[in-house]
Each structure stands twice: as C-alpha cells, then as structure tokens.
C-alpha positions as CSV (number, residue, x, y, z in Angstrom):
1,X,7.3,-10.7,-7.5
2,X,6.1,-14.0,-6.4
3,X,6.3,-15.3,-2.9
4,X,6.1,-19.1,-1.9
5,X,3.8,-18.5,1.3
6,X,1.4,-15.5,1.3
7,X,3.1,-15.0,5.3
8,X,6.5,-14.0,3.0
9,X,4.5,-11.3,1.0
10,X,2.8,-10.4,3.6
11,X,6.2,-9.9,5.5
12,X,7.9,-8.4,3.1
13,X,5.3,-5.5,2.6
14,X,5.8,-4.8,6.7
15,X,9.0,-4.5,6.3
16,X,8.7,-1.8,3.7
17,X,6.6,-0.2,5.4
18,X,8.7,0.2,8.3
19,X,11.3,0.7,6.3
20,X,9.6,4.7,5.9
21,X,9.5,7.0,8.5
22,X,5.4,8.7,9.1
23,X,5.1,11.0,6.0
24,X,7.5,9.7,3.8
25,X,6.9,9.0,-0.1
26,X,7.5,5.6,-1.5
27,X,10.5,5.5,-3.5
28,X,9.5,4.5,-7.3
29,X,10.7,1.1,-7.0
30,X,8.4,0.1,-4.0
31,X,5.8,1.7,-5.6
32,X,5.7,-0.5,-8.4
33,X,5.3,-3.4,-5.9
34,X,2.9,-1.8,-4.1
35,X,0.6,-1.1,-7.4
36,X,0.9,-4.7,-8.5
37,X,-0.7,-5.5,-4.9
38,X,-3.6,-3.2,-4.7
39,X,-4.5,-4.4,-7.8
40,X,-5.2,-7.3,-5.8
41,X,-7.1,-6.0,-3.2
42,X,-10.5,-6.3,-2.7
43,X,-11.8,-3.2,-3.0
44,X,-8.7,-1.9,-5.9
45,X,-10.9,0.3,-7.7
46,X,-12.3,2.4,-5.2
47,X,-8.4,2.6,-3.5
48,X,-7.1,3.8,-7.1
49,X,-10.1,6.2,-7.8
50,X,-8.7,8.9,-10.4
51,X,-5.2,7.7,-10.2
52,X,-1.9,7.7,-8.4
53,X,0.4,9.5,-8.1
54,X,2.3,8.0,-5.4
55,X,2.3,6.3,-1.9
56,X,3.4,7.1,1.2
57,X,3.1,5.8,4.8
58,X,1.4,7.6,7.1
59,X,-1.0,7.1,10.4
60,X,-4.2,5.3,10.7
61,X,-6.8,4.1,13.1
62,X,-6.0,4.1,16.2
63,X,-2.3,5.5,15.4
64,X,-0.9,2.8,13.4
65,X,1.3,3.0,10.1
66,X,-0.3,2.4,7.2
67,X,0.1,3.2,3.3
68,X,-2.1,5.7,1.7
69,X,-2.5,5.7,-2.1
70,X,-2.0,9.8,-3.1
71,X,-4.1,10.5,-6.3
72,X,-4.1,13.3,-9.1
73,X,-6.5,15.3,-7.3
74,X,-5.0,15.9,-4.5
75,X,-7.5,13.0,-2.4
76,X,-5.9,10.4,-0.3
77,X,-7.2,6.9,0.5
78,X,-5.1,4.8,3.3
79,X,-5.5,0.9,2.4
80,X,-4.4,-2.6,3.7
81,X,-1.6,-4.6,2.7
82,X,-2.7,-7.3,4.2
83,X,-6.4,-7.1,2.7
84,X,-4.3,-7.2,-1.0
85,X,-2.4,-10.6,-0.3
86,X,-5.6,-11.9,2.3
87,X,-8.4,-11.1,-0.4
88,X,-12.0,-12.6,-0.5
C-alpha cells in the first residue's frame, strides 16, 4: 500500500485498529499490512523476535489500545504504529 501523506497511513492504521474489539486477532488480510509496517519500524527486529504468528489488539500503558505482535513461542511484544510510519 502506498499512502500520499504519512497522516493517511497513519490514519488508516487507527482505524484498523479500532476497527477490533480488546483481544481480538487480526484478520489475515490486515495482518499482511501490518507486517509490511513493522518492517518499518525502528526497532522491527526486536518486535519480530522468533516470529509471528499473528496480531491482535489489546491494552497498553496507561489503558490504551495498541497492537501486540504474537510469536511462535508463545511471547508477546505490543508495538507502535505510529513509530513504523514516524521512524528515525
């Protein structure tokens, strides 16, 4: 997917994610978005670690909704959307 502005991808991942209710999995087609843009993120290797399985949206600091990368061993590791469009 390409986005004009980063503001639309940045958009459009919010509304995915608010698209879930807490505890939800990612359906496989938002998944595959969501891979391409950790791959952008800043800190992707350490987010990926073994593997993933799938995502899901779930809470974070201070209560807020968040996506969490679920991997092969059973560990979980929230990140942020914004932090994979926003990168350093």
């Amino acid at each position: 997917m390409h986005f004009a502005k980063r503001g639309d991808a940045v958009s459009y991942l919010n509304d995915m994610l608010h698209r879930y209710d807490l505890g939800d999995k990612v359906s496989a087609l938002d998944a595959e978005v969501l891979r391409a843009a950790l791959e952008r993120h800043p800190e992707s290797a350490a987010k990926i670690g073994c593997g993933i399985t799938h995502f899901s949206v779930r809470t974070a600091d201070f209560g807020t909704r968040c996506f969490w990368v679920n991997r092969p061993d059973g560990s979980t590791e929230k990140f942020s959307h914004t932090a994979c469009i926003y990168r350093t």
